[in-house]
N, C-alpha and C positions, 0 to 999 in steps of 0.2 A: 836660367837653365841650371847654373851649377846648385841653386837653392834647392831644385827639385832635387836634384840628386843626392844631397846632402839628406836629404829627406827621406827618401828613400832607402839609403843605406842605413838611415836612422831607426825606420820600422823597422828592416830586413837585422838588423844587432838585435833591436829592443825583442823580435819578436824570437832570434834565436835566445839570447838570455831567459826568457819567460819559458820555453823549453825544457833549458836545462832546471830549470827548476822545480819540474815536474818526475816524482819519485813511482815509480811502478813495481810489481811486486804480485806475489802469490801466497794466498795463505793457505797452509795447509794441519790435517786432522795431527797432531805427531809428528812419528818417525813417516807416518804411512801417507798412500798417494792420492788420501781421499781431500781434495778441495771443500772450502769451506767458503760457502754464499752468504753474503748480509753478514760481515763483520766488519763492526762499526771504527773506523780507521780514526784518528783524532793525534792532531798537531798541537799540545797545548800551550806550546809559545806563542804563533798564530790566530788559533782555534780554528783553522782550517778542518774540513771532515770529509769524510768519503765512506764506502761501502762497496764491500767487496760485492764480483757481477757472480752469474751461476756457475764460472767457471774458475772463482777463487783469485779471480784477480783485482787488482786495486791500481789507481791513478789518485795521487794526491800532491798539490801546490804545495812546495817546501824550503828549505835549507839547509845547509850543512849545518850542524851546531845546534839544532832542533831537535825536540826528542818527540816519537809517537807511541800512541798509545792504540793495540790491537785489543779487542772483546767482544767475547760472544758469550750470549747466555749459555749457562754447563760448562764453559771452559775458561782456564787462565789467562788472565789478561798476560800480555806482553808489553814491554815496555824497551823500543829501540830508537839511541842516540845514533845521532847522520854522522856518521864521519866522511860519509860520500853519498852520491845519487845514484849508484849502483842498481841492478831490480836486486831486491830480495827476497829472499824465499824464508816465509814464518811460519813458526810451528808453535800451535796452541792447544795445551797438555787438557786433557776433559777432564769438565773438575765432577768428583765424586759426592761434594755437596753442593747444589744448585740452591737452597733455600735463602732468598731475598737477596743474590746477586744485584749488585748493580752496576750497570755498564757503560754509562756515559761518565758521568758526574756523581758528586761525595751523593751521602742520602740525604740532604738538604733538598729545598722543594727545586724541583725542578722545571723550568719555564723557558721552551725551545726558542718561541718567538724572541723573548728577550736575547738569548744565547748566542742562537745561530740566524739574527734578521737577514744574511744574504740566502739562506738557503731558503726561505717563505718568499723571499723575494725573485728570486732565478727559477722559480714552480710555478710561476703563476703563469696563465697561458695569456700570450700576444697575441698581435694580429700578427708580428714577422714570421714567419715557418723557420726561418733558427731558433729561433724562443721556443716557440712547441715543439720541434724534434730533436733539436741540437743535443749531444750531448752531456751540456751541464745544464740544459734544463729538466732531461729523463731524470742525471743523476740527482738533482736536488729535489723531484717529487718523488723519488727514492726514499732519499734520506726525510723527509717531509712525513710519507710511510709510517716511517722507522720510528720517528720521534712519537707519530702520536700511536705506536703500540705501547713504544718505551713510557708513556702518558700515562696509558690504561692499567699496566702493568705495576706504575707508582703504587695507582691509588688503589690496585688491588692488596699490594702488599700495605696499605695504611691502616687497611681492617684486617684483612684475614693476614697476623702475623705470628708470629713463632709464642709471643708471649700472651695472646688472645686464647691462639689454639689450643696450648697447653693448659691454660687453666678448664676445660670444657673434657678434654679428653684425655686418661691417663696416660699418653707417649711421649717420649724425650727421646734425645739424641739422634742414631739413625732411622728408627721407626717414627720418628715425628719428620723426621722430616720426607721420607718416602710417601707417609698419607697425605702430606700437605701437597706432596706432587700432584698424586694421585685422583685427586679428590679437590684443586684447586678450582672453586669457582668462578664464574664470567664476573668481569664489571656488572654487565646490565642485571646479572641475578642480584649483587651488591645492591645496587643502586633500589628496586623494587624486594630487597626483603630487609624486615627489620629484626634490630639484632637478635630477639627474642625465637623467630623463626630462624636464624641462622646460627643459633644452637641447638637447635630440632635438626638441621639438616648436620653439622659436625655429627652427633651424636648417632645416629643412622646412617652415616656412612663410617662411623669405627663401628658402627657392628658390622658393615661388609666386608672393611678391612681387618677385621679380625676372625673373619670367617672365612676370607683366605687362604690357599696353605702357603707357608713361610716363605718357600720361595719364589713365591710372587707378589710379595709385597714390596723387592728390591726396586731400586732405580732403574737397573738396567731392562725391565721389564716393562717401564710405561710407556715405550714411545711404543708401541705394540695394541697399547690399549684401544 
């Protein structure tokens, strides 16, 4: 009898300790009250990861003494040391150049499965109904999502990049990089044109961007488009 018991108090610590170690939080646009969805949250002592839900909030395994790393495409990554498990509230400045961000990891190749194997492995669907509905298994086909846009997006920037464009099209600086917004290509266009046609297509679409009036070839114009 007293074994059970021992046992019991044993999960009931084990399982408050595992608790407290769970870090929660909001991220948000700035100063202002706009919440931000799918910022990819990262423990890189760990490698633990997470993603903010539609309403800018986050749940990530952690420690004190642990530093995490906040990103979202267009804006400033964040970088905060745990001095406690507090919720936090972050604020990530838009970045005004967006060209060839990257969000996860350096710009070495990038390889999720190797990376993150529990999160391919907590998405895969069970026959138990926690597996398929539970929480860490939505959020790991979440982040699963995530990786393989962050995938697509690699290999977009491997061809269509700053130092490709530029030699095809006369623009630099801000206006190179507003047409690359602009005018960025799909993967599957990639993949079915060769490079000879995808100097055909650059070259006809800076004559649409240059037949634009000025002030709309900026940044803050294209999510409009």
């Amino acid at each position: 009898m007293s074994s059970r018991i021992f046992l019991i108090l044993f999960l009931v610590i084990t399982g408050s300790v595992q608790a407290q170690n769970i870090l929660r939080g909001t991220v948000y646009e700035g100063k202002s009250s706009r919440k931000l969805s799918n910022v990819f949250v990262r423990d890189i002592n760990s490698k633990e990861v997470a993603l903010t839900d539609n309403s800018g909030n986050f749940s990530i395994r952690t420690v004190i003494n642990h530093t995490l790393i906040f990103s979202s495409p267009g804006y400033v990554s964040d970088t905060l040391y745990l001095v406690d498990l507090s919720p936090k509230h972050i604020e990530l400045s838009f970045r005004n150049i967006t060209l060839n961000t990257v969000n996860i990891t350096s710009s070495r190749s990038f390889n999720p499965r190797e990376e993150y194997p529990d999160v391919y492995e907590k998405s895969k669907f069970a026959l138990s109904p926690s597996r398929i509905f539970g929480k860490e298994a939505k959020d790991a086909r979440r982040l699963k999502r995530y990786f393989e846009r962050e995938t697509e997006e690699r290999q977009i920037d491997s061809i269509f990049n700053a130092a490709y464009v530029s030699s095809v099209v006369p623009l630099k600086g801000q206006d190179l990089e507003n047409f690359m917004s602009l005018y960025r290509p799909t993967l599957a266009f990639l993949k079915k044109t060769p490079r000879s046609s995808l100097t055909l297509y650059l070259n006809d679409s800076y004559k649409k961007f240059m037949a634009l009036p000025p002030e709309k070839r900026g940044l803050q114009n294209l999510s409009a488009q």
